[in-house]
N, C-alpha and C positions, 0 to 999 in steps of 0.2 A: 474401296480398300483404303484409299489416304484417308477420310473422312473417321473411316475405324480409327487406325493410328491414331489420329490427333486425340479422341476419345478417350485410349489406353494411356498415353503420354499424358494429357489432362490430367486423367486420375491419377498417373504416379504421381505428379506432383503435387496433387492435394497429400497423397500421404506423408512423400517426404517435409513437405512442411509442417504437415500435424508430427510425424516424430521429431522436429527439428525442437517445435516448442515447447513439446515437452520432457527432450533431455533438458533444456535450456530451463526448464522451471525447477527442476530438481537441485537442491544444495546443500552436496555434500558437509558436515559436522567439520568445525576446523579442528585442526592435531594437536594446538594449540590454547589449552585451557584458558590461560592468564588472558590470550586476546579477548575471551569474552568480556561482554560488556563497556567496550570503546563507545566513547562519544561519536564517534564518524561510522560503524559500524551500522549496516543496516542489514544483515541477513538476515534469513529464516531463525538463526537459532538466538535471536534476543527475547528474552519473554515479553508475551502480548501483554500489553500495558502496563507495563513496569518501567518507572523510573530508572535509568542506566547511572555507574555510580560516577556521583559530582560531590564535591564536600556539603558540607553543609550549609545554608544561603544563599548558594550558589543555584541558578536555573536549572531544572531537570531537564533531563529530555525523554518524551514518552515517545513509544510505538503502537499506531494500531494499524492491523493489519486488516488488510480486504481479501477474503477469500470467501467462496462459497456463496457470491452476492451479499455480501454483511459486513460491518465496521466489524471489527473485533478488537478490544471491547466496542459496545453501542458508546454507552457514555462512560463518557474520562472525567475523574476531579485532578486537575490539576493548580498553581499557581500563577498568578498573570506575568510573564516574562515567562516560561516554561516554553520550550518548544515542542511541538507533536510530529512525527513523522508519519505519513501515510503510506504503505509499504501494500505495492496492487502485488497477490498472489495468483490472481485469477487470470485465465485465459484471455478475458478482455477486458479493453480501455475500460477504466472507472473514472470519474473525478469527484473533486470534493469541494460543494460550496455550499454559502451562507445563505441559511433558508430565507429571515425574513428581508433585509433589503439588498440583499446580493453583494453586500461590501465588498466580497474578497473569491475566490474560485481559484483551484487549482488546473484548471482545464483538464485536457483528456490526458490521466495517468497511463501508459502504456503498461502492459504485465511485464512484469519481472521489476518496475522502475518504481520510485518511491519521490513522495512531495513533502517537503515541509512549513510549519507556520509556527510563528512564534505567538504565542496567547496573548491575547492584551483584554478581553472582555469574555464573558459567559456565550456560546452562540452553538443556537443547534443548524445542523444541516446535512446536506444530503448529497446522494448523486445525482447532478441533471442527465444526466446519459439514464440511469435506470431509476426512477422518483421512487421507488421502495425501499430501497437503500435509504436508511436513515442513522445519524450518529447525532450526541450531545457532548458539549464541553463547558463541564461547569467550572469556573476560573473562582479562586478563593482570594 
């Protein structure tokens, strides 16, 4: 009989932590049009790979997002000082590093949390946690 119990109790808790994660990945549109597109702004609702607005000259900042196993976009052209943010949408940790000599890695992104890096050279890479995961950053 206890052995049962702990069994049912086990499984509650896998559920309640599967619904926990995924109210927590849902987010909600802000009410507040004008907020869009903030430099510090990293929700869902920035468009994937789009420059957020900076004057002119001035360093952009992109977004690509991880969902569904995939950079979104794969590859970015951006500027060298630009920064890119990496925004995990997925269930699980992703990271993001430098395929050929591993300069740089963002180690294990947790879902819902986002990394960023500022451009300074062209560099493709990938996720070490999943090696199919692949993205490009061509720097102009």
């Amino acid at each position: 009989m206890r052995i049962r119990s702990w069994g049912i109790l086990k499984n509650s808790m896998y559920i309640l932590f599967s619904i926990f994660l995924l109210c927590n990945c849902y987010d909600s549109p802000k009410k507040d049009p004008s907020a869009r597109g903030a430099a510090n702004d990293t929700n869902n609702h920035i468009p994937k790979g789009e420059a957020l607005g900076i004057k002119k000259g001035q360093p952009h900042v992109y977004i690509v997002s991880i969902s569904e196993m995939t950079f979104h976009p794969k590859a970015i052209k951006v500027h060298k000082g630009d920064t890119i943010i990496w925004i995990n949408h997925d269930l699980v940790a992703h990271c993001v590093t430098e395929v050929s000599n591993k300069p740089w890695t963002s180690s294990a992104i947790p879902s819902g949390r986002s990394w960023k890096m500022v451009v300074i050279q062209s560099s493709d890479y990938y996720c070490a946690i999943h090696p199919v995961m692949k993205g490009k950053i061509v720097a102009e």
